[in-house]
C-alpha positions in Angstrom: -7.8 -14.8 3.5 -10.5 -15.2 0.9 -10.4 -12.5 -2.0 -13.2 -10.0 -1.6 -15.9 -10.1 -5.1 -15.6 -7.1 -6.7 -19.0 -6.2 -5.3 -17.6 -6.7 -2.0 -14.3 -4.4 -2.9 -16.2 -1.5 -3.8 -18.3 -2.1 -0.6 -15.7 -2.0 1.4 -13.5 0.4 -0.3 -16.6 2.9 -0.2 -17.1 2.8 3.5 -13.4 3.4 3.8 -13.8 6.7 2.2 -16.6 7.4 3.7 -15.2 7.2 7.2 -11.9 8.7 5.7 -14.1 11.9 4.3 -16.3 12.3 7.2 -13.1 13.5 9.1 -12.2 15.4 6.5 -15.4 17.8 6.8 -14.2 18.5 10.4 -11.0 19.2 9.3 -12.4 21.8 6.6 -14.6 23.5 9.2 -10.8 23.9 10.6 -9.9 25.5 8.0 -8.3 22.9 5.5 -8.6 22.4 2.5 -9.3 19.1 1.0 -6.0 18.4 -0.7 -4.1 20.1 2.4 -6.4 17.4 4.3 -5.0 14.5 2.5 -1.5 15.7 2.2 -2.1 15.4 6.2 -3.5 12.0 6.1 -0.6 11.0 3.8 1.9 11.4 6.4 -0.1 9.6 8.9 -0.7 6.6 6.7 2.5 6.4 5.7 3.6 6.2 9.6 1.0 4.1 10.4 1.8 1.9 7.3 5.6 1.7 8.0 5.0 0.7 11.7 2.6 -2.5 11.0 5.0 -3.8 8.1 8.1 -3.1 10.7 6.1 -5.3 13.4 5.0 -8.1 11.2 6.7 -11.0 12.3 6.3 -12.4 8.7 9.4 -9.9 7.9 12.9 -8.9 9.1 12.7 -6.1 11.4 16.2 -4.9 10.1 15.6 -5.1 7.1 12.5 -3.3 7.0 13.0 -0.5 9.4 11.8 2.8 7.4 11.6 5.4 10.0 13.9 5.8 12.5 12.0 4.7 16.4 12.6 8.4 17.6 10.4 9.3 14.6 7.9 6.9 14.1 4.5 5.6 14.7 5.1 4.6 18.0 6.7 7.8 19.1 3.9 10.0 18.4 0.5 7.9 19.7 1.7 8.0 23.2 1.7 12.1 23.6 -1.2 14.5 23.6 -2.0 18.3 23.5 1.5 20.6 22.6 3.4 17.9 23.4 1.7 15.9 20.2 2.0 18.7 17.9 5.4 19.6 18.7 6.8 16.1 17.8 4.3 16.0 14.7 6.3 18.6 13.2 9.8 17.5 14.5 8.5 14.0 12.3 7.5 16.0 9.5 11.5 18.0 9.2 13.4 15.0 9.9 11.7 12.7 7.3 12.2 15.6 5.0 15.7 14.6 4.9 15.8 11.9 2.8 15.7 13.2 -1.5 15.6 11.2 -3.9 13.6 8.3 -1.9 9.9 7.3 -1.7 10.1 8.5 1.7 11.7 11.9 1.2 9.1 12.9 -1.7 5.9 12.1 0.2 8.0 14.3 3.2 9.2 17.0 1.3 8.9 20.3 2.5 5.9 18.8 4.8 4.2 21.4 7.3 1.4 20.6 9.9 -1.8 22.3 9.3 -4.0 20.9 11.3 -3.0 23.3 14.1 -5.8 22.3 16.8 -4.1 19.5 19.2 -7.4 18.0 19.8 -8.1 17.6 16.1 -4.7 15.8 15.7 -5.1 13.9 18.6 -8.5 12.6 17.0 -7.2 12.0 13.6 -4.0 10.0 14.9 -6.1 8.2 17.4 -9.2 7.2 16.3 -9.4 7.1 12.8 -5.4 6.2 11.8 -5.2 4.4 14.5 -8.0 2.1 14.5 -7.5 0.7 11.3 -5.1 -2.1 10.1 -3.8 -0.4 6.8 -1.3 -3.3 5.8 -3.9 -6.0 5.8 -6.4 -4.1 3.8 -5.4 -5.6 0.9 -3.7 -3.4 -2.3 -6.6 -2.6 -4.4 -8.6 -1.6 -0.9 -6.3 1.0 0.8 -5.6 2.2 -2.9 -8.6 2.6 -4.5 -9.8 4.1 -0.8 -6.7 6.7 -1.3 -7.6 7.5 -4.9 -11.2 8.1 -4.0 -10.1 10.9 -1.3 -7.8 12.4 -4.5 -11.4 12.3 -6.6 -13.4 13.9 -3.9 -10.8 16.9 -3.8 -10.6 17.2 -7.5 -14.1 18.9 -6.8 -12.9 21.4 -4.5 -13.0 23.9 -7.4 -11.7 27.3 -5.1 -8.3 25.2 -4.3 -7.4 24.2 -8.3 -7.0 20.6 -7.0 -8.8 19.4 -10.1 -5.8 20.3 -12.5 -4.6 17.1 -11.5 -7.1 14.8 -11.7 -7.6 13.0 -15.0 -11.3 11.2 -15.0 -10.9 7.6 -14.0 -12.8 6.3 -17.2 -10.9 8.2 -19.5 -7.6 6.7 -18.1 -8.9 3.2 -18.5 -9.7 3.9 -22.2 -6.5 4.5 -22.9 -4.9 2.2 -20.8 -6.9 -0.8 -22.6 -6.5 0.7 -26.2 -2.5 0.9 -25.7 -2.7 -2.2 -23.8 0.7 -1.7 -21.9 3.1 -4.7 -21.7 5.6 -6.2 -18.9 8.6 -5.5 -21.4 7.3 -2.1 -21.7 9.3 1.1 -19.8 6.3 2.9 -19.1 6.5 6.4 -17.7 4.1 9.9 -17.2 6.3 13.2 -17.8 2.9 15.4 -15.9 2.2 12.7 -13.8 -0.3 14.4 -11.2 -1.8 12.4 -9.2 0.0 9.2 -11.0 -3.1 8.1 -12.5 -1.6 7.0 -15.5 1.2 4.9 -13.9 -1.0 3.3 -11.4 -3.7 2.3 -14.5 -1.1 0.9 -16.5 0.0 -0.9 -13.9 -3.1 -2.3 -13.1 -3.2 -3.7 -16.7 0.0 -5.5 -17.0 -0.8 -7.2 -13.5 -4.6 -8.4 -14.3 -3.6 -9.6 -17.5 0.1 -10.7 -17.4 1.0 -11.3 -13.5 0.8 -14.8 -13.9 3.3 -15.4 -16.3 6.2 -13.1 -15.2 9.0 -14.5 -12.8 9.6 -13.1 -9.2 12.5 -11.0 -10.2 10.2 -9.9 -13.2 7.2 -9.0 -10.6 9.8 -7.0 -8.3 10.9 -4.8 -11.1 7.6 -4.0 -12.5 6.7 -2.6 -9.2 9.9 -0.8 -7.8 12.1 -0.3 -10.7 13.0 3.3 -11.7 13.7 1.5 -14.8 10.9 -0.1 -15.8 7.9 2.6 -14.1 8.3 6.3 -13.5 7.0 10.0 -13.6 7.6 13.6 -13.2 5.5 16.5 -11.4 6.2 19.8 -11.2 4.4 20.5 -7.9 5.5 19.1 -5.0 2.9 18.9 -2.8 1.2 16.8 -6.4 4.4 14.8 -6.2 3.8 14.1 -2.9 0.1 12.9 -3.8 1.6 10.7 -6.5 4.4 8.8 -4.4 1.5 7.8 -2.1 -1.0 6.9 -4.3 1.3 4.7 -6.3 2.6 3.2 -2.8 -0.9 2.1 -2.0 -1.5 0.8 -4.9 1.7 -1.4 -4.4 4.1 0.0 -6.7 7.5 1.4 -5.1 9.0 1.1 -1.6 8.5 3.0 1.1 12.4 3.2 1.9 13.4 2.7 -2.0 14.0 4.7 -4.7 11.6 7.4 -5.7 9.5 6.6 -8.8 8.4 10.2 -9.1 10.5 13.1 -9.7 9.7 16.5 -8.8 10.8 19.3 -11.4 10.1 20.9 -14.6 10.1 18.0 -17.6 10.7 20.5 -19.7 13.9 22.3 -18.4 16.3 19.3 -20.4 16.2 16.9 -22.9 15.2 13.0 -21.4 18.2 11.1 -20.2 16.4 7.9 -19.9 13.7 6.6 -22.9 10.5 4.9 -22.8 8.5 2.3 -25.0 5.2 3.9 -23.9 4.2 7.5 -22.6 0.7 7.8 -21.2 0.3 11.6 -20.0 -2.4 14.6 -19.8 0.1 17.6 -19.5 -0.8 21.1 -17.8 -3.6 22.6 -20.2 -2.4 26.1 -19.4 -1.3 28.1 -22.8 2.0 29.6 -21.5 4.6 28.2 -19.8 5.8 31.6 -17.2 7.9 31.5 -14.0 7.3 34.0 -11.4 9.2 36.9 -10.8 9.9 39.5 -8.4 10.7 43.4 -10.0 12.4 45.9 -8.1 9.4 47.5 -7.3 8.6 44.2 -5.3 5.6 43.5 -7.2 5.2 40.0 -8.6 5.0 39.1 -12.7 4.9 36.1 -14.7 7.6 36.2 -17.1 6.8 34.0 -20.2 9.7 31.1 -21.1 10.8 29.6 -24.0 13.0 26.3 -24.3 16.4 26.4 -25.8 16.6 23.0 -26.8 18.3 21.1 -29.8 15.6 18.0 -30.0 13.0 20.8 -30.4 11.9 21.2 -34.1 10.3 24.9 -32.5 10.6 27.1 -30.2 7.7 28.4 -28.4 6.3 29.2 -25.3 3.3 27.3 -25.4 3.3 24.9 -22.8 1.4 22.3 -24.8 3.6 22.3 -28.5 6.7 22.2 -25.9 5.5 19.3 -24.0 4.5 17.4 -27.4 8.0 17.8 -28.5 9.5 16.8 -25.0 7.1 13.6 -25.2 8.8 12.8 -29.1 11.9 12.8 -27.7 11.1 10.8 -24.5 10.3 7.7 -26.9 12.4 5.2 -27.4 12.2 3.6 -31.1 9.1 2.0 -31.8 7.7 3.5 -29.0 4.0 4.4 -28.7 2.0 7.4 -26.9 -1.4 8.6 -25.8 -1.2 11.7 -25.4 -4.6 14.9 -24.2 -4.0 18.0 -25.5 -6.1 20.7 -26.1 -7.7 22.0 -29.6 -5.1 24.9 -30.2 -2.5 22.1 -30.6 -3.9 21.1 -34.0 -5.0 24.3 -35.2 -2.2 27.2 -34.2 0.0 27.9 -36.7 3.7 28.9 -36.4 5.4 26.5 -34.3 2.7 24.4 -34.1 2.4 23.5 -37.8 6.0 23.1 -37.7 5.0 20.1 -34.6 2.4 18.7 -36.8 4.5 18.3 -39.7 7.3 16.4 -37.9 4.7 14.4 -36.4 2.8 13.3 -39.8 6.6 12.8 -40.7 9.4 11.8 -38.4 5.8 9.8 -36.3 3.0 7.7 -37.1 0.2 9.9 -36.0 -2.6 7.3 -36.6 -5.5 8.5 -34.3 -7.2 11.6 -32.7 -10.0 11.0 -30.5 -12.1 14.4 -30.2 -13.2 14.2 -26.3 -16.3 16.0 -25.3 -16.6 18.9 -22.9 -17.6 18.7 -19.2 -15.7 15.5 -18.4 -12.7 17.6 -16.8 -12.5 19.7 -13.9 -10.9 22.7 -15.4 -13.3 24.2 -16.9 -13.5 25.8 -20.7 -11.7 22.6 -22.2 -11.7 21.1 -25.5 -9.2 18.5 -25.9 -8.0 15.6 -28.0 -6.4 12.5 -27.2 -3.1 11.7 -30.0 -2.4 8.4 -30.2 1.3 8.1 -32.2 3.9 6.1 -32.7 7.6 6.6 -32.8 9.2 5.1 -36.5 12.9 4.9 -37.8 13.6 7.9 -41.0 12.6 6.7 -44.2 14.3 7.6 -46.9 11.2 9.3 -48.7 7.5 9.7 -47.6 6.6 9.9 -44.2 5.6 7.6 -41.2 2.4 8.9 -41.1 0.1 6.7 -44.0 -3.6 7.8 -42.9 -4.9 9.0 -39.8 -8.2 7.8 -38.2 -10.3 10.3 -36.4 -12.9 9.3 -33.4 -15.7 12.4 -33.1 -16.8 11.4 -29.3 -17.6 15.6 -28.9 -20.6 16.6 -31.5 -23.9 15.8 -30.1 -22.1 14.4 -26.8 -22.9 16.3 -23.8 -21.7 15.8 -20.1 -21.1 17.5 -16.9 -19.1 16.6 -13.9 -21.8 15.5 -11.5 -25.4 15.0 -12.9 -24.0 13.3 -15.8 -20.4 12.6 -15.8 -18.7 10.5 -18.4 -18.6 6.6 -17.6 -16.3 4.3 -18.7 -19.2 2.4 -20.8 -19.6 5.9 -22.9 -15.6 5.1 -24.3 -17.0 1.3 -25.6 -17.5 2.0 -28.9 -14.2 3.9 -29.4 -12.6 1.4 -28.0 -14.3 -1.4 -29.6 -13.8 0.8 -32.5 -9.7 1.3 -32.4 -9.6 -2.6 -32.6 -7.0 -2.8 -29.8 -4.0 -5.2 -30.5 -5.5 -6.1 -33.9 -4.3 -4.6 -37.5 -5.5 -0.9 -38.2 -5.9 -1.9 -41.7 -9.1 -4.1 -40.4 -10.6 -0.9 -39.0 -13.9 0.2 -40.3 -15.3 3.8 -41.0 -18.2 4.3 -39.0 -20.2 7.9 -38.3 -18.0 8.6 -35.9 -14.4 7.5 -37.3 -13.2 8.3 -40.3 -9.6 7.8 -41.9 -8.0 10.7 -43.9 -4.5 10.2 -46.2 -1.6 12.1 -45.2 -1.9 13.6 -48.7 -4.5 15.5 -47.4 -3.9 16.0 -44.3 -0.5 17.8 -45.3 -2.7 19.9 -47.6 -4.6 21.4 -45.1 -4.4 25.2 -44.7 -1.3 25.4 -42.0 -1.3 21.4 -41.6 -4.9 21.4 -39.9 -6.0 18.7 -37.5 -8.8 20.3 -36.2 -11.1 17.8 -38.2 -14.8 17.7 -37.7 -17.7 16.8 -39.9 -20.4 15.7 -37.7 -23.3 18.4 -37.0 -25.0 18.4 -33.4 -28.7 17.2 -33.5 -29.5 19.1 -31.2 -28.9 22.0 -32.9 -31.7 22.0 -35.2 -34.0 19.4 -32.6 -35.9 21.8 -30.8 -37.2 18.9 -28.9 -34.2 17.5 -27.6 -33.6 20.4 -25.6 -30.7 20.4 -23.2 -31.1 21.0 -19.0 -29.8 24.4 -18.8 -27.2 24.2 -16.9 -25.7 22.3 -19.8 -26.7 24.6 -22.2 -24.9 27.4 -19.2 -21.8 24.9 -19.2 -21.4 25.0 -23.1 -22.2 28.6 -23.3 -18.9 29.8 -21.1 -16.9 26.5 -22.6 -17.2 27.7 -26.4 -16.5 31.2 -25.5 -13.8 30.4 -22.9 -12.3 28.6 -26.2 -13.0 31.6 -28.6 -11.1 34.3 -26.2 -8.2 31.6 -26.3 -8.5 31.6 -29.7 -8.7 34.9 -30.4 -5.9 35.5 -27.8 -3.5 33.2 -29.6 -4.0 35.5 -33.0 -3.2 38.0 -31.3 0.0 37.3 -30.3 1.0 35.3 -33.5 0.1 39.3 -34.9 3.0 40.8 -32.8 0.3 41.9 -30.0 -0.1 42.5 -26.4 -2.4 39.7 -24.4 -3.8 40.1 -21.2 -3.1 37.6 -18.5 -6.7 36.9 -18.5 -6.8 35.9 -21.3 -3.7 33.6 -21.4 -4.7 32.0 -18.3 -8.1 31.3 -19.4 -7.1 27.4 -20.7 -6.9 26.3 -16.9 -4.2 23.3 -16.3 -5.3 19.7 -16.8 -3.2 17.2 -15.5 -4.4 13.7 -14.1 
């Protein structure tokens, strides 16, 4: 079969989630959510999926038999009405039952919720059913799947949005840190596996060709070689089958995504690159119930020896987590919000071991409205993990991107494009020596000398001054001006908040909650 041109891929792919999306508004009038809507089709796909590669006569049946008959495909597009639902969930228990594999994480704790028979009936029948997902081709059914996961990052009342990282933004990174096959690449907040699936992407467009079989197979199903962890389950779910359809794992193999807090122990396995976008909410808190039955978030702190600090602030403690996950000479890309570079207490303790112990060589500033949790200002660190020296630190001089001042997008009438990241990454002189880098408007190197003289070890460097400010012709549409307006005072009462505290005080849960989580 001939390749499809890239025009022809998107064509395709778009009708696919078109057709994919137009069920999905039935489904909402229903009463589903988006995300509770593909967490549905999941399952089904995966069914449908595991039946076609079982009847391929191209492969071994035995050898390739993922769902037990009594539970699969087959077994359930013969019934209708009760009789449908009833086995629907008896599929949904039993496949439950398998931890620690692909299978058992897109299964776990699975519940029906499409509860009209007809509607399953319809969704099994004539949408699933109808389609040939294993000759779609990799890139089709995944790119189709991870347009359904961008579609219900805007379902705003459901939160699904923490766990989307913008598509663009991922690509950036992924082609600055161009990832390597000898690399051990893994994703400690992993969402949606965005991340993974990206880097991924690179190593096969631009090295495929020159690995070996064996090489190929690990790259793609080695625990080893590719993984991630996600608190959520149902996100964990998400992430196993995005990363299936995208042709990394198997079905009946090994997990590649762990569900669980990253945070609760130090790393037992190390890896040469970390690409992540952890939770952007301030504390980390566990829920718990008094004895007057009423539920409280009780804040948490980690205990742990590879900690330089102990906090609870969710973003310092994942930092520290994401040092430790590097292996030697490792290298990271890291989001994280403004307070990271600016708080004091523990986090200028984390910013002095990371001018130190790390080379900390660039910050790009990213501009607002690009993520779905609104109120966000973050930064992306790009560091490296370097051997003790016996005096001076890792960190030489540290280059700065400003993509924020004078930068202004919004999610939907003018959302941030992969071409608007060119010049930084044109800029950042991927692969090539950073002492051929060139100071620009935008990008400027500062000295660790001062850098470590900075009031409290300050990162939080700016310089550039918006035009717009004093242009009163290059006025904004309002509802950007509106989206800035709640942004910068979102990110004042955070602010404010966190002084607060570091002052011995009380803060609201309001105000602690009011960094919404971030993940991709």
């Amino acid at each position: 079969m001939t390749p499809a041109t890239p025009t022809q891929a998107n064509v395709q792919t778009n009708v696919l989630v078109s057709k994919l999306w137009n069920y999905c508004n039935v489904l909402r009038d229903n009463g589903l959510s988006t995300i509770e809507y593909v967490e549905q089709l999941s399952y089904l796909l995966f069914l449908k999926m595991a039946d076609e590669i079982k009847n391929d006569p191209f492969t071994e049946h035995e050898a390739r038999t993922v769902v037990p008959a009594e539970y699969d495909w087959q077994s359930l597009v013969g019934l209708k009405g009760l009789e449908l639902e009833a086995h629907y969930r008896a599929i949904l228990t039993e496949l439950a039952k398998n931890p620690g594999t692909t299978l058992g994480t897109i299964f776990a704790k699975a519940q029906n919720r499409i509860t009209e028979p007809a509607l399953l009936e319809k969704l099994v029948v004539d949408l699933i059913g109808k389609e040939d997902w294993t000759i779609q081709g990799t890139d089709l059914k995944g790119d189709a799947y991870e347009g359904l996961l961008a579609k219900g990052a805007e379902d705003t009342k459901t939160g699904a949005g923490q766990y989307f990282t913008p598509r663009a933004l991922i690509d950036a990174i992924v082609d600055v840190m161009q990832p390597r096959p000898e690399d051990t690449i893994t994703d400690p907040a992993c969402g949606t596996g965005g991340f993974l699936i990206a880097a991924h992407s690179y190593i096969r467009k631009y090295h495929m060709q020159n690995l070996s079989r064996e090489q190929r197979l690990a790259l793609g199903a080695d625990k080893r070689k590719i993984w991630g962890n996600e608190l959520v389950t149902g996100t964990a779910r998400l992430a196993a089958m995005n990363m299936l359809l995208h042709g990394i794992g198997e079905a009946d193999g090994e997990s590649l995504i762990t569900e669980g807090d990253a945070l609760a122990q130090q790393p037992s396995q190390h890896a040469s690159l970390v690409l992540a976008n952890p939770p952007f909410g301030k504390k980390s808190a566990i829920t718990v119930i008094g004895t007057d039955g009423k539920a409280e978030k009780e804040d948490i702190s980690y205990e742990r020896d590879d900690f330089r600090a102990t906090t609870t602030n969710k973003q310092l403690n994942f930092l520290q987590h994401i040092m430790s996950l590097m292996e030697m000479n490792g290298r990271a890309a890291v989001v994280l919000p403004d307070n990271v570079l600016f708080e004091g207490g523990a986090g200028e303790k984390v910013r002095r071991r990371l001018l130190d112990d790390f080379d900390l060589h660039t910050i790009l500033r990213l501009p607002t409205g690009i993520f779905y949790a609104g109120g966000v200002k973050a930064n992306i660190l790009f560091f490296e993990k370097r051997p003790p020296r016996s005096e001076g630190a890792n960190t030489s001089k540290l280059w700065v991107y400003d993509l924020r001042t004078g930068k202004h997008f919004t999610l939907k009438q003018h959302p941030l494009r992969r071409a608007d990241l060119d010049e930084f990454v044109e800029a950042y002189l991927p692969g090539k020596p950073r002492s051929e880098r060139v100071e620009s408007e935008r990008f400027r190197a500062f000295d660790y000398e001062e850098l470590i003289a900075r009031d409290k070890v300050n990162l939080d460097i700016t310089w550039m001054k918006d035009p717009a400010l004093d242009d009163a012709d290059s006025s904004l549409p309002p509802e950007v001006i509106a989206q800035e307006i709640v942004e910068d005072l979102q990110a004042a009462l955070s602010e404010f908040a966190a002084i607060a505290q570091a002052l011995g005080g009380e803060v609201s849960a309001a105000a602690d909650e009011i960094e919404p989580t971030g993940t991709e």
